[in-house]
C-alpha positions in Angstrom: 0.0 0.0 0.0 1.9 3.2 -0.7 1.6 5.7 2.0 0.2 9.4 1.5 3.9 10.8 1.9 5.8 8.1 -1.0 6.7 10.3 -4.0 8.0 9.5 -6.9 10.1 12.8 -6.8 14.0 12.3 -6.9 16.6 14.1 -5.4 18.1 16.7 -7.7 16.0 15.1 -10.3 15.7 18.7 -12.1 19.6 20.1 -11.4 21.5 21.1 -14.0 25.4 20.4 -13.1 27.5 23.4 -14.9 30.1 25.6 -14.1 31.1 23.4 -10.8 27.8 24.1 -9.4 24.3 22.3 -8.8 21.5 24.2 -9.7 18.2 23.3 -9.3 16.2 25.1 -12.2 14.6 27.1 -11.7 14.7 28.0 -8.5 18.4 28.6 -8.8 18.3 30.4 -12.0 15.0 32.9 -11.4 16.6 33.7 -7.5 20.0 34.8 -9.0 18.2 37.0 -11.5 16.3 38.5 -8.7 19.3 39.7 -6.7 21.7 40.3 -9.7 19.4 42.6 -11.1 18.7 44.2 -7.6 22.5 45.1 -7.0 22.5 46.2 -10.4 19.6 48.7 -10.4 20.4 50.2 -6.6 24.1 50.6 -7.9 23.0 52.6 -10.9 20.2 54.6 -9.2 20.7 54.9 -5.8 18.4 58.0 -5.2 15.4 55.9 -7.1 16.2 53.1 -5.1 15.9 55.0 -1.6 12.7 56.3 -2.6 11.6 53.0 -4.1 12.5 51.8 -0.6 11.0 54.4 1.2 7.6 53.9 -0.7 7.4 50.1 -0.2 8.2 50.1 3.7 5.8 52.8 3.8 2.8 50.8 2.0 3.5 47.5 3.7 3.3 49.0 6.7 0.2 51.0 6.4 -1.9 48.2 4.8 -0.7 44.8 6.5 0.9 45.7 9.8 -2.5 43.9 11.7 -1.5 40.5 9.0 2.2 40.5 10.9 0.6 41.1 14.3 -1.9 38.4 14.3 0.7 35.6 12.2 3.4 36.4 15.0 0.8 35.7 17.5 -0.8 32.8 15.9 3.2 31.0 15.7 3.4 31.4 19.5 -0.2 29.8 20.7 0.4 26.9 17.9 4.3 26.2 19.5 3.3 26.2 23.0 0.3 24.0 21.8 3.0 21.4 20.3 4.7 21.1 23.2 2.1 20.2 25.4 0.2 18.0 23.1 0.7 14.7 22.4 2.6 14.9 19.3 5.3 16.1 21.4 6.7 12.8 21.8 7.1 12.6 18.2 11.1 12.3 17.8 12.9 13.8 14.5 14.3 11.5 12.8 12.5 7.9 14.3 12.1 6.6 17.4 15.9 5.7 17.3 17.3 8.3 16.5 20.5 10.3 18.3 21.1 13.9 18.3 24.2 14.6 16.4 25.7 17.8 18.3 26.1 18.2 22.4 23.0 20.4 23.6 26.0 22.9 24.6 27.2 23.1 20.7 23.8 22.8 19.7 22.3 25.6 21.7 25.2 27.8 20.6 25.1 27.6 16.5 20.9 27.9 17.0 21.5 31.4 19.6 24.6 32.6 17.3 22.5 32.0 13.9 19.1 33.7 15.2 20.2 36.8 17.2 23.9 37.3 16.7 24.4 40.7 15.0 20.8 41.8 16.1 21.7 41.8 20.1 25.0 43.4 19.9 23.5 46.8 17.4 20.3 46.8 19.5 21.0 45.1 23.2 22.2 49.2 24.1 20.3 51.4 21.2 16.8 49.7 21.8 15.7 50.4 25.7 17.7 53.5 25.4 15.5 54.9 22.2 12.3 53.6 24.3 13.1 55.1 27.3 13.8 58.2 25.9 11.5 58.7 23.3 13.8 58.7 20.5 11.1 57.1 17.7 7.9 56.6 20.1 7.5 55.0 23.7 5.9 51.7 24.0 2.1 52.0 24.8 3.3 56.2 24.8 4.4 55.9 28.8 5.9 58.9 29.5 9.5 59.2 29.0 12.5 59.5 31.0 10.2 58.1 34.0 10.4 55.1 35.8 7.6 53.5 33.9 9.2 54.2 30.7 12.3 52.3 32.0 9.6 49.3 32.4 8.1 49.5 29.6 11.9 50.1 27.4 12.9 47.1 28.9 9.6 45.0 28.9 9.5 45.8 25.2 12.6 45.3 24.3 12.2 41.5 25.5 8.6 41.3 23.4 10.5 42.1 20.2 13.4 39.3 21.2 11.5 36.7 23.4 9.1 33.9 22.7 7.8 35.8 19.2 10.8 35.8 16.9 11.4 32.9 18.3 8.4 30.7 17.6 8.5 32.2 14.2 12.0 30.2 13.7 10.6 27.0 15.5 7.6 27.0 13.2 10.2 26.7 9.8 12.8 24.7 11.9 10.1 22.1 13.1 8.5 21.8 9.6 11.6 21.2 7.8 13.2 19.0 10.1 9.6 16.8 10.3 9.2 16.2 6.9 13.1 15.9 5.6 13.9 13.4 8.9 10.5 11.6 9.5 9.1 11.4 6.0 12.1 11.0 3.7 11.1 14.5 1.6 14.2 16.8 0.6 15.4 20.1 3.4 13.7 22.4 1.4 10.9 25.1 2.2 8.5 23.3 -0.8 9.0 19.7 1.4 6.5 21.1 4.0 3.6 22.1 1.8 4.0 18.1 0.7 0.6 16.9 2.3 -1.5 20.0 1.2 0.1 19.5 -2.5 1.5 16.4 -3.3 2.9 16.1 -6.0 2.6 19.4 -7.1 4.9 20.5 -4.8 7.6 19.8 -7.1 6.2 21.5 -9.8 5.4 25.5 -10.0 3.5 26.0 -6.6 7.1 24.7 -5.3 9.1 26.9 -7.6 7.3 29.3 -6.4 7.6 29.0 -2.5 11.4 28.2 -2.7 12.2 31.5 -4.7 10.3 33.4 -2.3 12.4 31.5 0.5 15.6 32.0 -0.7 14.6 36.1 -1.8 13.5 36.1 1.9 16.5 34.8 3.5 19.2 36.6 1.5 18.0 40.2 1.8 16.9 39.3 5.6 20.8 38.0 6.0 21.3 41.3 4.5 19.3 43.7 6.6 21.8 41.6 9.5 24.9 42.4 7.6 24.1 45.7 6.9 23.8 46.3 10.2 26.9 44.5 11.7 29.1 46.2 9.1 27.6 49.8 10.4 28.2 48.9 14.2 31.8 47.9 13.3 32.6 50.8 11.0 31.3 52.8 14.5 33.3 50.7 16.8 36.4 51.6 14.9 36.1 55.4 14.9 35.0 55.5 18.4 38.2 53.3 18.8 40.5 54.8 16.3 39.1 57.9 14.4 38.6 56.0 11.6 36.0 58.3 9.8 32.5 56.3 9.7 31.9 56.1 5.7 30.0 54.1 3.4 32.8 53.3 1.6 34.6 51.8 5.2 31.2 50.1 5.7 31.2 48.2 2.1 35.3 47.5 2.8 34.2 45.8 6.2 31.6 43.9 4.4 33.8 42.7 1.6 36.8 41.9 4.2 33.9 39.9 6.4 32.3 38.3 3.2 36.1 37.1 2.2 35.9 35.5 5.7 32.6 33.7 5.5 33.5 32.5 2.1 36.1 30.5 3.8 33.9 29.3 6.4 31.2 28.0 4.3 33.4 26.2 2.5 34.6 24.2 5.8 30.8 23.3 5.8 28.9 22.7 8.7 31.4 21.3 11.1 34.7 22.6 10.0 33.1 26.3 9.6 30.0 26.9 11.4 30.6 24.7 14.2 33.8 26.0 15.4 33.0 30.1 14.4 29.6 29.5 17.0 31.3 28.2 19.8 33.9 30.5 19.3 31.7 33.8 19.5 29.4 32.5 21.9 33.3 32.1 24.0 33.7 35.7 23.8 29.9 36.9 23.7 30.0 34.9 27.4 33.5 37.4 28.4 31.7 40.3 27.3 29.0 39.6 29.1 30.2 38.8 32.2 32.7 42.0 32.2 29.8 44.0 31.8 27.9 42.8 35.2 30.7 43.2 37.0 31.6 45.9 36.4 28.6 47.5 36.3 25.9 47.2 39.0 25.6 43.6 39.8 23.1 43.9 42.5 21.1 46.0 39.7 22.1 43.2 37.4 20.4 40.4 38.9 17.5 42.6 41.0 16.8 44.1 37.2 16.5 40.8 35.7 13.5 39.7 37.7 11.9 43.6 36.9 12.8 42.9 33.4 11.2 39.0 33.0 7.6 40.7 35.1 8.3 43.7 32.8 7.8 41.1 29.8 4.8 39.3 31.6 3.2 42.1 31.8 3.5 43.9 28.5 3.1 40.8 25.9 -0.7 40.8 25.8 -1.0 44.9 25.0 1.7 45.3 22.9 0.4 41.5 20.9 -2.5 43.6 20.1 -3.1 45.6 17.4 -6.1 47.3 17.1 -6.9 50.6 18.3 -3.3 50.9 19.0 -2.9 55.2 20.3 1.3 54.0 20.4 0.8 53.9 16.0 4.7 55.2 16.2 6.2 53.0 18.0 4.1 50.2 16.7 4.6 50.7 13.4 8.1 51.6 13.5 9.6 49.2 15.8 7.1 45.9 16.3 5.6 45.5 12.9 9.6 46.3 11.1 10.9 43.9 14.0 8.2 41.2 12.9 9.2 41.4 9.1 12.6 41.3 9.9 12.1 38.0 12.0 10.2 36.3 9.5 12.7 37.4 6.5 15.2 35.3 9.0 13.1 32.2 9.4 13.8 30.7 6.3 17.7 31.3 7.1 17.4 29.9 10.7 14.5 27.4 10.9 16.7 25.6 7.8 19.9 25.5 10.1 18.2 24.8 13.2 16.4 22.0 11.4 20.0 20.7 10.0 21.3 20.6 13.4 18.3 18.9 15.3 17.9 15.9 14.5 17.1 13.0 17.4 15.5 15.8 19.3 11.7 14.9 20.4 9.5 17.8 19.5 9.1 18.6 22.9 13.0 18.8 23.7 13.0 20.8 20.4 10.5 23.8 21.2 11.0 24.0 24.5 14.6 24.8 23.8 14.2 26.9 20.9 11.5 29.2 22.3 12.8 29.2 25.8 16.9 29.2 25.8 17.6 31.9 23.7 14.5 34.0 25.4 16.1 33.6 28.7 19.4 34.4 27.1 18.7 37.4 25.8 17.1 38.6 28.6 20.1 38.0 30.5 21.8 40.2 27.8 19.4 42.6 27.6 19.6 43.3 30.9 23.3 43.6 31.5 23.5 46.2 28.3 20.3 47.8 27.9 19.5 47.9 32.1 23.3 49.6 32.5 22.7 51.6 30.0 19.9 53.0 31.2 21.6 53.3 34.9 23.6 55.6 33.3 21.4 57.8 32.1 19.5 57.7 35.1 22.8 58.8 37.4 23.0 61.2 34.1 26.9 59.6 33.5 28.4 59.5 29.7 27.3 60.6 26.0 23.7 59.0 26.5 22.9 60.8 29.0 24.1 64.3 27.9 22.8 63.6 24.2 20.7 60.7 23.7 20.6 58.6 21.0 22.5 60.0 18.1 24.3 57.3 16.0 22.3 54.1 17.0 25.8 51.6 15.5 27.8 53.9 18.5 25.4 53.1 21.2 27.0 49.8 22.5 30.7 51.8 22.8 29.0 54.7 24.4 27.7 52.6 26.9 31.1 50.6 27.3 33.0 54.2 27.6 31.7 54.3 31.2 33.3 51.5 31.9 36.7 50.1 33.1 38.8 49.4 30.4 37.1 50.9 27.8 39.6 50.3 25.1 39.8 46.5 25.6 35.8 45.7 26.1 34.9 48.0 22.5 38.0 46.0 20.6 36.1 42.5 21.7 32.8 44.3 20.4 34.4 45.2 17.4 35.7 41.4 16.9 32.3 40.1 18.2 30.4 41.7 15.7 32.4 40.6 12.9 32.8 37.2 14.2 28.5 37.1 14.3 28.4 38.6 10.8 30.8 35.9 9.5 28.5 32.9 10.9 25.4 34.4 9.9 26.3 34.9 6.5 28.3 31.1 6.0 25.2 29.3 7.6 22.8 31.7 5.3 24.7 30.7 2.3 24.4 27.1 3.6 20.8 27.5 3.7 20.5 28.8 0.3 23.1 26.6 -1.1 20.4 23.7 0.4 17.6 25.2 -1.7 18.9 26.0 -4.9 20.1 23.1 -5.1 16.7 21.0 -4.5 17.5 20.0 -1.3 20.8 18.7 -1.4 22.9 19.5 2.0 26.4 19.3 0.0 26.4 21.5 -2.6 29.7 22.5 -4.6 32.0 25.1 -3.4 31.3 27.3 -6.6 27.6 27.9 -5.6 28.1 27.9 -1.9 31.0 31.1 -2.4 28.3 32.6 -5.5 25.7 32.8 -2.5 28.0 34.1 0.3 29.2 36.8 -2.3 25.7 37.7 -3.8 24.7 38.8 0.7 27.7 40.8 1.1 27.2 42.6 -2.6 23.2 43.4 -1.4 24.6 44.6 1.8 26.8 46.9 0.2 24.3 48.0 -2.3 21.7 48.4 0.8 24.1 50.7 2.1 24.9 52.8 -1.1 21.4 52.6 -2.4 20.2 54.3 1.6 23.2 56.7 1.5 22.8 59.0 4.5 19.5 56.6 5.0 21.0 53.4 5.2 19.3 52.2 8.2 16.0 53.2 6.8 17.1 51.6 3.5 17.9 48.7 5.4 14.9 47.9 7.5 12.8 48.9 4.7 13.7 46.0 2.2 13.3 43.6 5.2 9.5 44.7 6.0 8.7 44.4 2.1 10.2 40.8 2.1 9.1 39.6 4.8 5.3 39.8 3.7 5.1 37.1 1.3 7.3 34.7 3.5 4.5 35.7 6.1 1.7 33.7 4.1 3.6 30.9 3.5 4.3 30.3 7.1 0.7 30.2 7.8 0.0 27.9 5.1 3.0 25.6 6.6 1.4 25.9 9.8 -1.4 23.9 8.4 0.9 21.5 6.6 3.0 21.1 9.5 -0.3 19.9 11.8 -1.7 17.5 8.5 2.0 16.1 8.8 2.4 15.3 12.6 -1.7 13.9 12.9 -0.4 11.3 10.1 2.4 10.6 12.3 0.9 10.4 15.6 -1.9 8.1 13.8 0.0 5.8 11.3 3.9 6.3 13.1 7.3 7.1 11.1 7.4 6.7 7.7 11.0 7.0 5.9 11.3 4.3 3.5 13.8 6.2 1.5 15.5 8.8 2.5 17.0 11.7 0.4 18.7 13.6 2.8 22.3 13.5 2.2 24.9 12.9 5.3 26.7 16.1 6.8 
């Protein structure tokens, strides 16, 4: 009797092998087009660019910011569902399977991959902007109060916690159920098998995989663009290197050179070792930080912090009637579009890297280990920085927010050892933006070429070039604007990815009944070894 998840489909059945790669067509051919001729046209018109930009962030926002509130909701309620439902016993991979990395390795490639770059330009810049009213206050507290510290902080954990998060699992979950318990290739088109069959490998799963892969490579961009800002800060606040573009694009083609390197280690020689490596110096960092800042407002901040999240997930979830309409629509809606423009990225290297985990095990540690680490982080960079400008000490205090990339070192600058602690920023940030952009080009490398985990080192170093080259047009094409350049082209691709999550939401459940009802079903499986 052949079961409802046999296909006839072949592993790189429709690949054409030329030039020392392995391209799936089309998926490879129409997704290089897309950013090709992207680069090409910001390069040439920068100014119609930024107002293309402009225009696009402006009318996804306006028109589908209540469509990102209510999917980002709808990904938390169905993962905390999983977990306690039965189907949480349901292990990745068969009943005998093992998990291939240490939890300790595992949780650091999954924490490195999702928030890297993000936590060191924001962990500082975020609360501080809330609290002082730089672009709105959350649910418009007053600022420079003691509420607004709440809410800065409270907010600051809604926009990192459980949300982004869940929106990872839901990808991560779906890939790594269908490619390890139903024998279907790691790619985003696998998890839409049981709503269309077969068709899945014909134009509906062109169609989802180009979207993936546009998704993920400008979202790995929106990251790089912002690492390569931070760093091109640290080293004039270091230095007095002057803070150009043209310093910006150098550190993104020195850190692209790197991550070319990386990815073509693969997944143990590159990733692996890069992960534990930052995670090694994100943990010294961290620690300096709390002591020697205010420990005892370390640790008495970090229960504030976690009721300051309790209390202020279910208004700021909401979206209707929302009198906030400036902070909501320039921070949580852009922060949502930004997540989901990463969950192709991630939830296809978490997946990689999970197999032999029950689905419990899985979501439990995906949703709650990297909350409760970044709230630890948040709280020793964001809560000191706002101690300072409480006891009205450093830049931040005198002047507020100015250059948001400079807010980490201006927080560091009241610190001992100033010159050491912004040097390991500098290297931290760089060592995030190299493993976010070899395990994004892994990821793509994995979909363009129909689901094959090994691609050739030809397409894996055309991928890692093609992010930095976006990057660097992102920040030619925003000029003076770059950030806004930036954070616009993640809201606008983040949309479509948005509906297909949904849909694999759906998929995902159809998937996991079967299992739960007629057990694991492999008979012949496609996915390559690492």
């Amino acid at each position: 009797m052949r079961d409802r998840f046999d296909t006839d489909h072949k592993l790189g059945q429709d690949n054409i092998k030329k030039w020392g790669m392995d391209m799936h067509n089309p998926v490879f051919f129409i997704s290089a087009v897309i950013v090709i001729l992207f680069i090409v046209l910001t390069l040439l018109n920068p100014i119609g660019a930024k107002k293309l930009f402009d225009t696009s962030k402006a009318w996804t926002i306006e028109n589908f910011d209540w469509f990102f509130m209510i999917s980002g909701n709808i990904f938390v309620l169905y993962c905390l569902a999983l977990i306690v439902l039965p189907v949480g016993k349901i292990r990745l991979g068969g009943d005998d399977a093992k998990p291939e990395f240490t939890r300790l390795s595992w949780f650091a490639m999954l924490f490195a991959a999702g928030m890297g770059i993000g936590l060191m330009f924001w962990s500082v810049a975020e609360p501080v902007a809330y609290y002082t009213d730089w672009w709105g206050t959350p649910l418009n507290v007053a600022a420079k109060t003691p509420e607004a510290a709440k809410a800065a902080m409270g907010a600051t954990m809604f926009h990192w916690g459980l949300h982004p998060w869940a929106m990872y699992a839901v990808v991560a979950l779906a890939l790594a159920f269908f490619t390890y318990n139903k024998g279907l290739p790691l790619t985003i088109r696998s998890t839409f098998f049981p709503i269309l069959g077969e068709k899945t490998w014909g134009v509906a799963g062109h169609i989802i995989d180009v979207i993936a892969v546009v998704a993920t490579i400008f979202g790995l961009a929106t990251s790089l663009g912002f690492g390569a800002q931070q760093a091109a800060s640290g080293l004039h606040f270091l230095f007095g290197i002057t803070n150009t573009i043209g310093l910006q694009v150098i550190i993104i083609a020195c850190v692209t050179g790197v991550a070319v390197i990386s990815v073509i280690r693969g997944l143990e020689g590159g990733v692996k070792v890069l992960s534990n490596f930052n995670m090694m110096l994100a943990v010294c960092l961290l620690i300096f930080v709390i002591l020697a800042g205010s420990v005892m407002h370390f640790f008495s901040g970090l229960g504030q912090t976690a009721m300051a999240y309790v209390e202020h997930i279910i208004p700021l979830s909401n979206w209707i009637d929302r009198a906030d309409d400036k902070f909501y629509k320039g921070w949580t809606v852009f922060y949502w579009a930004w997540w989901i423009s990463w969950a192709p990225f991630v939830g296809m290297f978490i997946a990689r890297i999970s197999k032999g985990r029950t689905i419990r095990e899985f979501l439990t540690a995906v949703l709650l280990v990297p909350t409760i680490l970044t709230l630890v982080w948040m709280q020793a960079f964001g809560g000191n920085a706002l101690l300072q400008i409480q006891n009205n000490i450093g830049v931040l205090a005198e002047k507020g927010l100015g250059e948001v990339p400079l807010a980490m070192f201006q927080m560091l600058a009241n610190l001992p050892m100033t010159q050491i602690t912004s040097f390991f920023g500098i290297v931290l940030v760089l060592v995030f933006f190299v493993t976010s952009s070899d395990s994004g080009s892994l990821v793509v490398d994995s979909i363009t070429a129909g689901g094959k985990l090994d691609a050739p080192v030809p397409q894996r170093i055309f991928w890692a070039t093609m992010e930095g080259l976006i990057a660097a047009a992102l920040l030619v094409g925003g000029g003076a604007d770059a950030l806004g350049a930036i954070q616009a082209v993640a809201v606008t691709v983040g949309l479509p990815f948005t509906a297909v999550m949904l849909v694999m939401v759906v998929s995902l459940y159809m998937g996991l009944r079967h299992e739960k009802e007629f057990g694991y079903y492999n008979p012949n499986m496609v996915v390559e070894p690492n």
